[in-house]
SERO-4910 file (N, C-alpha, C, O; in steps of 0.05 Angstrom, whole numbers):
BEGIN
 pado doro    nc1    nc2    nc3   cac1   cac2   cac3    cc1    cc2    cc3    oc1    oc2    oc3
  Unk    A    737     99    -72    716    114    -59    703    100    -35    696    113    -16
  Unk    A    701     73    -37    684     61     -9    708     66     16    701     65     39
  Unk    A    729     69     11    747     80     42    733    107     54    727    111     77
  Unk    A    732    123     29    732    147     35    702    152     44    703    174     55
  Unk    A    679    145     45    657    154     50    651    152     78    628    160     82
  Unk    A    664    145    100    652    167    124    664    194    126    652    213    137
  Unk    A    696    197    113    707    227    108    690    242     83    692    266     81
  Unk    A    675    227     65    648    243     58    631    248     56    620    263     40
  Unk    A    620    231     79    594    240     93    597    263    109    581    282    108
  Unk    A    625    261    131    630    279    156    641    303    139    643    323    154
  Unk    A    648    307    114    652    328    105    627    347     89    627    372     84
  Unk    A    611    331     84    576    334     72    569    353    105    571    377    108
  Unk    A    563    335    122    556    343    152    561    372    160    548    392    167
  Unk    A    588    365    156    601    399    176    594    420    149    586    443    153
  Unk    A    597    413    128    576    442    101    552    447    120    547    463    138
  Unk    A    541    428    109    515    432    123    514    442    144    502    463    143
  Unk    A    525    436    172    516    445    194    541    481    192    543    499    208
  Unk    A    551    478    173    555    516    172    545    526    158    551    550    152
  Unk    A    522    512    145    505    530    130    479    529    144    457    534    133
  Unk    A    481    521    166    450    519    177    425    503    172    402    505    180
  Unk    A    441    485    155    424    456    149    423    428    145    418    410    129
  Unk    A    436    437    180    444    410    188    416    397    213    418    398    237
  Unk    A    392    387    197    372    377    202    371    345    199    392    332    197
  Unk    A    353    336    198    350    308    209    339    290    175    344    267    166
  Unk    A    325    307    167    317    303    128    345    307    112    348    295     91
  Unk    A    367    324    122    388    337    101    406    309    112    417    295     95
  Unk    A    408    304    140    431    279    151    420    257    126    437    244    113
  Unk    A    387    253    122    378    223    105    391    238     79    408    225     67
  Unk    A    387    257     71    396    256     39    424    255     41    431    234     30
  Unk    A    447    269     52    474    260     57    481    230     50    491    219     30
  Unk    A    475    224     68    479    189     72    468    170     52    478    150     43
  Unk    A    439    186     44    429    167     19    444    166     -6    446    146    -20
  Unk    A    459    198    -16    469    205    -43    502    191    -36    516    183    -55
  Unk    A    509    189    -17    535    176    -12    525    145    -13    535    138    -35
  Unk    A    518    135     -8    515     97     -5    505     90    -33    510     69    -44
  Unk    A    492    110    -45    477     99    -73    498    103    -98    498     92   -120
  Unk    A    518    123    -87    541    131   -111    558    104   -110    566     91   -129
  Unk    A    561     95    -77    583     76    -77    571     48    -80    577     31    -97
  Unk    A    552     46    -61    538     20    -72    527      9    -99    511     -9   -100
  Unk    A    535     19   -115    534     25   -145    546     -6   -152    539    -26   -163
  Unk    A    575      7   -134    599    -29   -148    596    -45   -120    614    -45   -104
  Unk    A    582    -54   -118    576    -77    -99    553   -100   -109    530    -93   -114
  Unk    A    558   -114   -110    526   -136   -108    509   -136    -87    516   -141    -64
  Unk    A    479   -127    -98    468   -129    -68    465   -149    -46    469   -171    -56
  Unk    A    463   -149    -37    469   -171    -10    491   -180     -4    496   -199     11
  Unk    A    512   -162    -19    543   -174    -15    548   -165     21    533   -153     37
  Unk    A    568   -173     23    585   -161     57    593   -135     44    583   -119     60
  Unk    A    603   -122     27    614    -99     27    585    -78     24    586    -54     31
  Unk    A    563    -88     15    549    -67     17    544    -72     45    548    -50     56
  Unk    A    538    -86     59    536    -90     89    554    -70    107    547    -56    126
  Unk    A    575    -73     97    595    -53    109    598    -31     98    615    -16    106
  Unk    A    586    -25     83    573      5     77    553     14     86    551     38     81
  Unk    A    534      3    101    522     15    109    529     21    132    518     39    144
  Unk    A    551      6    143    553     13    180    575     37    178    575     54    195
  Unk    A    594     36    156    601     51    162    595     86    156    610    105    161
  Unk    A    566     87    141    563    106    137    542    115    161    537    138    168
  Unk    A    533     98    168    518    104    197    534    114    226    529    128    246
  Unk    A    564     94    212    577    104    236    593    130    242    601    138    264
  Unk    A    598    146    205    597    166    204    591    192    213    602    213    218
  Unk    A    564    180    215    539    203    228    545    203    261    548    221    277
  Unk    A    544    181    265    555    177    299    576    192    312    575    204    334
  Unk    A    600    188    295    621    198    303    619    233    303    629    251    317
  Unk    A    601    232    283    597    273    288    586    282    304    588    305    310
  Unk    A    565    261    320    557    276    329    546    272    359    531    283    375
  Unk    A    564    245    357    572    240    400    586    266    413    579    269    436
  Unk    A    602    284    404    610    304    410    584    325    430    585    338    451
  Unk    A    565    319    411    546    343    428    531    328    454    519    340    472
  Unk    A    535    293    453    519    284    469    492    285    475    481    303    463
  Unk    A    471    268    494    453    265    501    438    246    479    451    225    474
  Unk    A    418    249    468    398    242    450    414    237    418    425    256    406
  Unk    A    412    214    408    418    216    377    406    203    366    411    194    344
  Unk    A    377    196    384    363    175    366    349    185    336    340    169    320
  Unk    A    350    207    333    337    224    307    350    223    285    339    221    263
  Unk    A    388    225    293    407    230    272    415    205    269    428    201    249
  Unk    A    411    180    287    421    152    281    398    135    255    404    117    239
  Unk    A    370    152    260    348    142    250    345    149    222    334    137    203
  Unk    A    361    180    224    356    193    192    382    180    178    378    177    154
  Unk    A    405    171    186    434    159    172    421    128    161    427    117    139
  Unk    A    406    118    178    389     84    178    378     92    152    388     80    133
  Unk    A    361    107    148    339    106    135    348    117    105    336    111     84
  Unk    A    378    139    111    384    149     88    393    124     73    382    117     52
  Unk    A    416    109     85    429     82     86    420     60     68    436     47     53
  Unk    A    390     55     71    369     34     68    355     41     39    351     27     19
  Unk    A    348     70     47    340     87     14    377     91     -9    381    101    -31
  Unk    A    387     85      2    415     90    -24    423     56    -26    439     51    -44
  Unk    A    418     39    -15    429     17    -24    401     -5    -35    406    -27    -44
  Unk    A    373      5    -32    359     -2    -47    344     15    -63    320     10    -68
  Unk    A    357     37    -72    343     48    -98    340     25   -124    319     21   -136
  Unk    A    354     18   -127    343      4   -163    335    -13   -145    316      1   -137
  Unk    A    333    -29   -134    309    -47   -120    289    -38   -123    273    -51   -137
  Unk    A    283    -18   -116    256     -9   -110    241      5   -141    217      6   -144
  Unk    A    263     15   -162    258     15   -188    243    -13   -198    221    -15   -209
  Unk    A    261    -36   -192    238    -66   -205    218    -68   -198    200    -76   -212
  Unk    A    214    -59   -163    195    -61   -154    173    -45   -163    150    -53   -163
  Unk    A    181    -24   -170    161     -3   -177    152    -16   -212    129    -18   -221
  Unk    A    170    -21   -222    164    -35   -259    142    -56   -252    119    -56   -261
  Unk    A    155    -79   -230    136    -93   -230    108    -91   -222     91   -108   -229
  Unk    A    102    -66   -206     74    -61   -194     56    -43   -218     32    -39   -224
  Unk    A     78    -38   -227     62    -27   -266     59    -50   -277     44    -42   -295
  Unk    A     61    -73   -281     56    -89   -299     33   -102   -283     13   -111   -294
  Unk    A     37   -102   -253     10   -122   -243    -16    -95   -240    -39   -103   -238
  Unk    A    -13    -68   -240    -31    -52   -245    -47    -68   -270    -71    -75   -271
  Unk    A    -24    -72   -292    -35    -74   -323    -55    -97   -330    -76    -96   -342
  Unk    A    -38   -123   -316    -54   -142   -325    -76   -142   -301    -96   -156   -307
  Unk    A    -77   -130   -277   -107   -131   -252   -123   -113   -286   -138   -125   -301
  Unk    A   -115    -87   -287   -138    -85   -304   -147    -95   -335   -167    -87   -348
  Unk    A   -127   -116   -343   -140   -133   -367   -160   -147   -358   -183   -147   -367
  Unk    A   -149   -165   -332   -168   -181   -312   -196   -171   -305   -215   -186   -309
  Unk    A   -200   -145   -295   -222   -135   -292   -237   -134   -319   -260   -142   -321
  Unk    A   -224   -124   -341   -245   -118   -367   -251   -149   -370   -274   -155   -377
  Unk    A   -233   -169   -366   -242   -199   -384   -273   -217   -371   -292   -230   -380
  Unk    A   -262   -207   -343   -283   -213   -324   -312   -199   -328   -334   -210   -330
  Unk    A   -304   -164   -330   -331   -154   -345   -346   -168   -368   -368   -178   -366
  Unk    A   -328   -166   -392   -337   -179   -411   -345   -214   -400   -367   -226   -405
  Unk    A   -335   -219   -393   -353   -251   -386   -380   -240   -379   -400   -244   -393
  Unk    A   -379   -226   -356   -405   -222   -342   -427   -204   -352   -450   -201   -343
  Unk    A   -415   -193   -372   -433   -184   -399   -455   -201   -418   -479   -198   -424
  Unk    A   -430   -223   -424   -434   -244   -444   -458   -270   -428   -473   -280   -444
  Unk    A   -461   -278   -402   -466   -290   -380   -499   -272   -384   -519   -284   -388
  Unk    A   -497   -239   -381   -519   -227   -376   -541   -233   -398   -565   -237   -395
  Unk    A   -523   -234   -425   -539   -241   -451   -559   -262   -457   -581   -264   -468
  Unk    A   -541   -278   -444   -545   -316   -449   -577   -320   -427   -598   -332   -432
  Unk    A   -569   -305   -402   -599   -314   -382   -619   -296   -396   -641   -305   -402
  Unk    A   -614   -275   -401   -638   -249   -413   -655   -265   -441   -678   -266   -449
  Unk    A   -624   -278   -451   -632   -292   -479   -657   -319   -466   -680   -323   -474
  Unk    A   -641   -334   -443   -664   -355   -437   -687   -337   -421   -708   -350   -423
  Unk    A   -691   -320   -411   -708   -312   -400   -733   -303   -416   -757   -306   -413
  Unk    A   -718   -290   -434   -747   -290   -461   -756   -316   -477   -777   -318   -490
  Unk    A   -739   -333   -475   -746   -361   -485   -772   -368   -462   -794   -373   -471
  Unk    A   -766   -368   -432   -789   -367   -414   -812   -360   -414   -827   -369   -398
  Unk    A   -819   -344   -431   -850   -333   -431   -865   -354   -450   -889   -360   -448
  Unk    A   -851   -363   -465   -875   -370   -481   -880   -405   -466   -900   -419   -470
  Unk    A   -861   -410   -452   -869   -431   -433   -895   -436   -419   -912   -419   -423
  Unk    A   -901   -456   -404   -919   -459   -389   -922   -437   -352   -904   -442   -336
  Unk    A   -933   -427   -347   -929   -416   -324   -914   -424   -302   -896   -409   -293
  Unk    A   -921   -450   -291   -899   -469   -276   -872   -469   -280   -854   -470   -263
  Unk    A   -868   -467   -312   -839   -478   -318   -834   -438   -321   -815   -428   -309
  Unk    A   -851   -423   -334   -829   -400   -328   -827   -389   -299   -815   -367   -298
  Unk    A   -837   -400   -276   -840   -389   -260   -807   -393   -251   -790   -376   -245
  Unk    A   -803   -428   -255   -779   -440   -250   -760   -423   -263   -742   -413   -251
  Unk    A   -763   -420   -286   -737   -411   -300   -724   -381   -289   -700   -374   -287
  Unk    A   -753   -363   -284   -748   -342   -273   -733   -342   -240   -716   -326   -233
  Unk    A   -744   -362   -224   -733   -362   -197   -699   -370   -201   -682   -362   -185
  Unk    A   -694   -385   -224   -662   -396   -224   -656   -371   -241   -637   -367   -226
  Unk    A   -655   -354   -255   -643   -335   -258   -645   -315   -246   -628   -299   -253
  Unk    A   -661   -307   -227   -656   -286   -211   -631   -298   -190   -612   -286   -181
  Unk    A   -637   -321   -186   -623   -332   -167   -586   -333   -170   -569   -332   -153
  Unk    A   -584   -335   -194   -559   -335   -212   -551   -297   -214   -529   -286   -210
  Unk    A   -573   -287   -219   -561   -249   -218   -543   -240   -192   -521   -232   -187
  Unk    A   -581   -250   -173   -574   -241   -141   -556   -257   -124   -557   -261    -99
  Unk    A   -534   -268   -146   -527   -283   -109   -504   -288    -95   -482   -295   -103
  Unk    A   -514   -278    -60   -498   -268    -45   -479   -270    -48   -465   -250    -54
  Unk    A   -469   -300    -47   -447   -309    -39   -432   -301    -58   -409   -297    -49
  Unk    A   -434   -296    -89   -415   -281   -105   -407   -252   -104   -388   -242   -115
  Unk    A   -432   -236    -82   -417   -211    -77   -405   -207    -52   -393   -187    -47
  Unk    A   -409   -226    -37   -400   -219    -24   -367   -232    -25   -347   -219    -17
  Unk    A   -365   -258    -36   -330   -263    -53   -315   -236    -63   -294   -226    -55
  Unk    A   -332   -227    -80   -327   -190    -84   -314   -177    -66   -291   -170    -68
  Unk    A   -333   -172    -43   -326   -154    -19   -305   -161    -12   -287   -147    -19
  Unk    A   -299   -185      1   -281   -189      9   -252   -200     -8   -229   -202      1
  Unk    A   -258   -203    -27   -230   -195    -44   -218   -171    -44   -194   -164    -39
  Unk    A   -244   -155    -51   -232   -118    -50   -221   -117    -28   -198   -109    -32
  Unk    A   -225   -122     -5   -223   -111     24   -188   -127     24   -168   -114     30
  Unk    A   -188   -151     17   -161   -157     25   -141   -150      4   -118   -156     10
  Unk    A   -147   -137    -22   -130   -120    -45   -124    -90    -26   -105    -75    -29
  Unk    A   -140    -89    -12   -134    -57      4   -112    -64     23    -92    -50     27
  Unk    A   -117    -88     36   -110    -89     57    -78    -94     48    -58    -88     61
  Unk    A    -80   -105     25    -48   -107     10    -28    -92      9     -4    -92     12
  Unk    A    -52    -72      0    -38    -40    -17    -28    -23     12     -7    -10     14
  Unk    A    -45    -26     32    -41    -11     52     -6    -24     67     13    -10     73
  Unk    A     -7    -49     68     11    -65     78     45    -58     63     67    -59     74
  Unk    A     37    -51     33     62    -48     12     63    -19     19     85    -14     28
  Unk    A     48     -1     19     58     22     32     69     25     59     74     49     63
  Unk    A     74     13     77     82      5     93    111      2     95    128     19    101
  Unk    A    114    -23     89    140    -34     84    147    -25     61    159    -45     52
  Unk    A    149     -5     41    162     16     22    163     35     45    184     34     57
  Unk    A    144     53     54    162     69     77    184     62     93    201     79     97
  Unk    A    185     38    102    196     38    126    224     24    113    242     19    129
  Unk    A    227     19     85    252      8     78    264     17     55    281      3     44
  Unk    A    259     36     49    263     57     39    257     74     17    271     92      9
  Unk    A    230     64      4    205     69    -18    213     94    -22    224    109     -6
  Unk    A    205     99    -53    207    137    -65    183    137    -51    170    117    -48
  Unk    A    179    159    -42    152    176    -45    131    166    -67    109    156    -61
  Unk    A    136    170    -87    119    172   -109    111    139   -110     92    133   -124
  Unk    A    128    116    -93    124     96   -103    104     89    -75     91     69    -81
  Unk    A     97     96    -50     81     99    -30     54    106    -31     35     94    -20
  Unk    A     52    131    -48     24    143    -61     19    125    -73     -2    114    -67
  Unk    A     36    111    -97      7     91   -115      6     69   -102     -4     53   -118
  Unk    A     10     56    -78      3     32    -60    -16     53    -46    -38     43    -46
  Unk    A    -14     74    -35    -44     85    -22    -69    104    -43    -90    114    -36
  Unk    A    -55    102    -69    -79    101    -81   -101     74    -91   -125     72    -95
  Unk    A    -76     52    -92    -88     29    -99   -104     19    -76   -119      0    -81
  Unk    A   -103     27    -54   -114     23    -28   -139     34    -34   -157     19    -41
  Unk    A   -144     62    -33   -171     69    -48   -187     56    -61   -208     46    -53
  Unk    A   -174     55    -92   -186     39   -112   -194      9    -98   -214     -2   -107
  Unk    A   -183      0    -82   -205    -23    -72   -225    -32    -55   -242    -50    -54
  Unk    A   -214     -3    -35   -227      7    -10   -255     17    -28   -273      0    -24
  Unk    A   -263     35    -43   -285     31    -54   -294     21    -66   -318     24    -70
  Unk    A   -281      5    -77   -295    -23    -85   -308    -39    -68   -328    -51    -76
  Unk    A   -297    -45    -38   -310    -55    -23   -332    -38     -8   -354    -43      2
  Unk    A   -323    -24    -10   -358     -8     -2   -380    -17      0   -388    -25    -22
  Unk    A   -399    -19     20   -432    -19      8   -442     -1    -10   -435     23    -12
  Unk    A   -465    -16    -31   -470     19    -46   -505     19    -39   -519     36    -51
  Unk    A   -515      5    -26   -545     19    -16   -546    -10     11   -561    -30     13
  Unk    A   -530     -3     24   -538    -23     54   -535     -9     77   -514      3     81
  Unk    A   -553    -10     95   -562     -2    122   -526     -5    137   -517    -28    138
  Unk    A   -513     14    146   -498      4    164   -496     10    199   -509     29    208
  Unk    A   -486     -1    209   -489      1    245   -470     32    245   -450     37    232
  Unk    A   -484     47    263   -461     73    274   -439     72    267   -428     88    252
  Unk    A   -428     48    282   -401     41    286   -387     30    265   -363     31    267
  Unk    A   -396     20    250   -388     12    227   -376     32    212   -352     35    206
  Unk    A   -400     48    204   -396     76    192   -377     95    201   -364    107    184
  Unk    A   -373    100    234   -362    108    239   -318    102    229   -298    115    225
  Unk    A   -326     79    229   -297     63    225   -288     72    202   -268     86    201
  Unk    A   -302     65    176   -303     71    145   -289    104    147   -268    114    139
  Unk    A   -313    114    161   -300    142    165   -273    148    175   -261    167    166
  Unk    A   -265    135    191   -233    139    197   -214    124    189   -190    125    196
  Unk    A   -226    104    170   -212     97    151   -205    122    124   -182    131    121
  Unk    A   -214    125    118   -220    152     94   -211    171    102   -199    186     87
  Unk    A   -212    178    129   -192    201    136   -163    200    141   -146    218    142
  Unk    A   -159    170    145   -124    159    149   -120    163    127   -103    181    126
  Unk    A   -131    153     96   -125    151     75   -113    182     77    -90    189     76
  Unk    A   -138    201     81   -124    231     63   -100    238     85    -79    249     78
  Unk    A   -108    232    116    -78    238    123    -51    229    112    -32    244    106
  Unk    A    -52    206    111    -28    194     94    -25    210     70     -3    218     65
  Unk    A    -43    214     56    -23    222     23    -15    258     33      5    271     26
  Unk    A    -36    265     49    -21    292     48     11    293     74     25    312     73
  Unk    A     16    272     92     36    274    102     58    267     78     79    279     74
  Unk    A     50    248     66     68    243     42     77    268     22     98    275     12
  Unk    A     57    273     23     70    305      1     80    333     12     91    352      1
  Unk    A     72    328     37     93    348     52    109    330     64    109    331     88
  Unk    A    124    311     53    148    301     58    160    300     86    185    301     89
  Unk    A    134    298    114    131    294    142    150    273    156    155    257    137
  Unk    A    159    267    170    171    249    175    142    222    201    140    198    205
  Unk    A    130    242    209    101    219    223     91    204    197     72    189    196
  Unk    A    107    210    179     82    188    141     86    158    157     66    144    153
  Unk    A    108    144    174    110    126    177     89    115    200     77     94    200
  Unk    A     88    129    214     68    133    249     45    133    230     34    111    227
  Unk    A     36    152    217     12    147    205     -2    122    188    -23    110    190
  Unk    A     21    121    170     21     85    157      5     60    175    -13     43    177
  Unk    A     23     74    185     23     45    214    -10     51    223    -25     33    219
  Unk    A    -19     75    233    -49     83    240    -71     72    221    -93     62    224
  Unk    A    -60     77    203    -77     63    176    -86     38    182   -107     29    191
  Unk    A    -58     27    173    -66     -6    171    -72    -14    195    -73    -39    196
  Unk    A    -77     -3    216    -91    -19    237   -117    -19    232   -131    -39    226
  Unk    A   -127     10    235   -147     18    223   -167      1    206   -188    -10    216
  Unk    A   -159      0    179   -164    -21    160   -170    -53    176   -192    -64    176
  Unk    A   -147    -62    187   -155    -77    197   -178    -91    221   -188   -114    225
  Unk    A   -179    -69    231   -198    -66    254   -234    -71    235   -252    -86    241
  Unk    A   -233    -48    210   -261    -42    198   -259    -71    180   -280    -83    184
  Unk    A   -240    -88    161   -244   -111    150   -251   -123    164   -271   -135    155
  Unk    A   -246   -132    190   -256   -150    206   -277   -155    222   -280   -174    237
  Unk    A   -298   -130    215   -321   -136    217   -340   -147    195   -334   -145    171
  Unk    A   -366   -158    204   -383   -173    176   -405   -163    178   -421   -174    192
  Unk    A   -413   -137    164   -426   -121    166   -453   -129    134   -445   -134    112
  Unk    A   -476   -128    140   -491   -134    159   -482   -160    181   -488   -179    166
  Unk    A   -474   -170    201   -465   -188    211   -483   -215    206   -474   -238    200
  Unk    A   -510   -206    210   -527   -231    217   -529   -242    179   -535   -266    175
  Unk    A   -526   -226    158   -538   -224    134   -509   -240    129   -518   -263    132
  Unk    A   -491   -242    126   -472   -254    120   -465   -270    128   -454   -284    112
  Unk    A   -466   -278    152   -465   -309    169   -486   -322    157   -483   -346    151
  Unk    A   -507   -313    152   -528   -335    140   -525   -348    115   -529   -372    111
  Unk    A   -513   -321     91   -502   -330     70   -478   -348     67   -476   -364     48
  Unk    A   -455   -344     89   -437   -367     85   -455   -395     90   -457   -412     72
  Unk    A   -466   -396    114   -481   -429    126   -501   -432    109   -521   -439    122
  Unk    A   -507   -429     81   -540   -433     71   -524   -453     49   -537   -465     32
***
C-alpha cells in the first residue's frame, strides 16, 4: 500500500472533483485518511514516514499543476492533511496526558484549598486567644495576622501564575492547530485558557481604560476562537495567532502599575 498512495490520493481527488467536492477541507481529509491508514506500519520519525508525507503532498501537486497559477491553498490543505494523519495517535497521548495533568492541577487546587482552610483556623484560633491579652500585645497579634491574610505579594504570585497557565493554554492551542490537533483537542486548551484567564482577573480593582479595554479583546478572541473552531473555519489558525498576541500584549502589563511595583520592592 505505501507505493500505491499517490495513485490513491489522485484517485480520491478526481471522485471528488466529479462530484463537485473538490475543495481545499475535502484535499485535507483525502490526504489525512490516506497517510494515517499507511502510516499505521511505520515508526514515527522513521524516513519512510518522511517519505510519506512528500509523497502524498506530491500527489496533490501533480493534480493539480495542470490548472496552473496559484496552489498555495491545495499545497497547504495536502501539508496539513499530511501532519494531521501521521500524528493522530500522537496527539491521542497528548490528549491522555493533558487529562491526567487537568486531574492532578485539580487535586492540587483542592490540597492547596484545604491547607488554606486549615491555615484560616489556626490564625482565627490565635486570634481569639488575642483578646484576652494585654492591649499592646493584641494589638500586635492582630496587625501580624491581618498581615498574613492580606498579603500582596501572595496574590499577586496568584495573578501571575494564572496569567502565565493562560498564557500556556493559549500557546498549546496554537501549536495543536498548526500541527495538526483534533478540534476537540484545541477547545480544551482554549477552555483551559479561560479557566485561568479568570482566575487572573481583578475581582474589585479600579482599572485604567486601557487596561480594560485589552481584557475586553481578550474575551472576545477567546469567543472568536471557539466559535471559528466549531464551524470548522480555516482563519481558527489566523485567529489563534490574534489571541496569543493579544494575551500577551494585556499580561504584560502591571496593573495597578504603581501598586505592584511597590509590592515587589517593599
Amino acid at each position: 500500500m505505501p507505493n500505491n498512495i499517490k495513485q490513491q490520493i489522485q484517485a480520491d481527488l478526481q471522485q471528488a472533483k466529479e462530484t463537485g467536492q473538490l475543495r481545499t477541507e475535502r484535499i485535507r481529509e483525502i490526504v489525512k485518511s490516506a497517510v494515517s491508514q499507511v502510516g499505521s506500519e511505520f515508526k514515527q520519525g522513521s524516513s519512510e514516514l518522511r517519505n510519506l508525507v512528500k509523497d502524498a503532498v506530491s500527489a496533490v501537486i501533480e493534480n493539480f499543476q495542470e490548472k496552473g497559477g496559484e496552489l498555495k491553498d491545495e499545497v497547504t490543505a495536502s501539508i496539513e492533511g499530511a501532519l494531521e494523519g501521521i500524528n493522530s495517535k500522537r496527539h491521542e497521548s497528548i490528549a491522555k496526558t493533558q487529562t491526567d495533568i487537568k486531574r492532578l492541577q485539580a487535586q492540587l487546587d483542592g490540597e492547596e484549598e484545604q491547607l488554606q482552610q486549615e491555615v484560616d483556623v489556626i490564625l482565627a484560633e490565635i486570634e481569639e486567644t488575642g483578646k484576652e491579652k494585654p492591649a499592646s500585645t493584641k494589638t500586635a497579634i492582630d496587625s501580624a495576622i491581618n498581615a498574613l491574610k492580606d498579603s500582596e505579594e501572595a496574590g499577586l504570585l496568584k495573578k501571575r501564575y494564572a496569567q502565565l497557565q493562560a498564557q500556556l493554554a493559549i500557546v498549546r492551542a496554537n501549536l495543536a492547530a498548526r500541527y495538526g490537533g483534533r478540534n476537540m483537542e484545541v477547545q480544551d486548551y482554549l477552555d483551559e485558557a479561560k479557566h485561568w484567564y479568570d482566575k487572573a482577573r481583578p475581582q474589585a480593582e479600579s482599572m485604567a481604560v486601557q487596561v480594560e479595554q485589552k481584557r475586553s479583546q481578550l474575551e472576545d478572541k477567546l469567543g472568536e476562537a471557539g466559535t471559528s473552531l466549531a464551524r470548522k473555519e480555516r482563519q481558527i489558525k489566523q485567529t489563534l495567532r490574534e489571541l496569543l498576541l493579544t494575551a500577551a500584549d494585556l499580561f504584560k502589563d502591571k496593573e495597578p502599575a504603581n501598586k505592584e511595583r511597590d509590592t515587589i520592592h517593599k
